[in-house]
C-alpha positions as CSV (number, residue, x, y, z in Angstrom):
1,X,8.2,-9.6,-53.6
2,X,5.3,-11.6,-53.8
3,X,5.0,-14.8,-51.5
4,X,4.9,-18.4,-52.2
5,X,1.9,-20.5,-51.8
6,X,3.4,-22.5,-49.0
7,X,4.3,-19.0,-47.6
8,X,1.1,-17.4,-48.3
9,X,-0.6,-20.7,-46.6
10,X,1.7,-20.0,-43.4
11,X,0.6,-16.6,-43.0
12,X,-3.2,-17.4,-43.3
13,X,-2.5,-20.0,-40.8
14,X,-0.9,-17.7,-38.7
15,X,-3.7,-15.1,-38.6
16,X,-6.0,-17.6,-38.3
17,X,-4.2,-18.6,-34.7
18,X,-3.8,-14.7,-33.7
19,X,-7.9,-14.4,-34.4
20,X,-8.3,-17.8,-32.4
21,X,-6.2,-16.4,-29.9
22,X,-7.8,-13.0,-29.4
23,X,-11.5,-14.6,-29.3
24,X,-10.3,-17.5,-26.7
25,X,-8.7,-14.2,-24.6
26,X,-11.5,-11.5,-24.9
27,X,-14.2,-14.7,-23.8
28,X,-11.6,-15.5,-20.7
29,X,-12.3,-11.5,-19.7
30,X,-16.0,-11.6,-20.3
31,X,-16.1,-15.0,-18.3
32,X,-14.0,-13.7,-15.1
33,X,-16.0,-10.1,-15.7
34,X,-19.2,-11.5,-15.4
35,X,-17.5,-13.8,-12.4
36,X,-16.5,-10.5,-10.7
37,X,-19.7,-9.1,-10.9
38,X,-22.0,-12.5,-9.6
39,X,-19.7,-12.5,-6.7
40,X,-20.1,-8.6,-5.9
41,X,-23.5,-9.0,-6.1
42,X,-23.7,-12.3,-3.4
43,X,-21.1,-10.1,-1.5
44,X,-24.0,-6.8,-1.3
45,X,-26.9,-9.5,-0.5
46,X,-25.0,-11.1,2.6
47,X,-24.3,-7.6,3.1
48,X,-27.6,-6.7,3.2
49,X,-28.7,-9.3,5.4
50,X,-26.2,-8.7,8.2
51,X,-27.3,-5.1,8.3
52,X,-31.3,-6.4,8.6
53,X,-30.0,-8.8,11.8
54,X,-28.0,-5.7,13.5
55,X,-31.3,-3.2,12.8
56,X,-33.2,-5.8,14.0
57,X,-30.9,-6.2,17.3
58,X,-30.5,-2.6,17.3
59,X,-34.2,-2.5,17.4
60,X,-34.8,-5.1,20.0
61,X,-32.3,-4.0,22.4
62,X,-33.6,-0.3,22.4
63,X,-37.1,-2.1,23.1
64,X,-35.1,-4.0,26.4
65,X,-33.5,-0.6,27.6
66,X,-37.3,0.7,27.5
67,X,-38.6,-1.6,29.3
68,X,-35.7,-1.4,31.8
69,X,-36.1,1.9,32.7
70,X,-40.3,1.5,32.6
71,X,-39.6,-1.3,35.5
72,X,-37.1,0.9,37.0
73,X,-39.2,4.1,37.0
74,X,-42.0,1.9,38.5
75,X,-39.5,0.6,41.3
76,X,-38.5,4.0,42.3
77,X,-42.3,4.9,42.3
78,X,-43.5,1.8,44.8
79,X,-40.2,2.9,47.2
């Protein structure tokens, strides 16, 4: 029942490969993980930046309409 040495040599060669493998994988999934998660966070800052440039134009075209209806309050007033 019990194995060779050549077998015994095989088999620790063969777990040695399956522990090899397993590290390689789980640092393939840590790698694209932390991959995942740099370009989620570049997606939220571009994000963010678009949503500053619309407030801003939000803010600057509410300013125009203002002023728009200050000159046109003003014409009605001089007619």
């Amino acid at each position: 029942m019990y194995l060779s040495e050549l077998e015994e040599i095989i088999a620790f060669i063969a777990c040695g490969l399956i522990l090899i493998a397993f590290v390689v994988s789980t640092y393939k999934n840590i790698k694209n993980t932390i991959d995942e998660e740099r370009e989620k966070e570049a997606e939220k800052k571009e994000n963010e930046e678009k949503i500053k440039v619309l407030i801003k134009y939000y803010k600057t075209k509410a300013a125009l309409i203002k002023k728009f209806e200050k000159a046109k309050k003003q014409v009605k007033e001089e007619d």
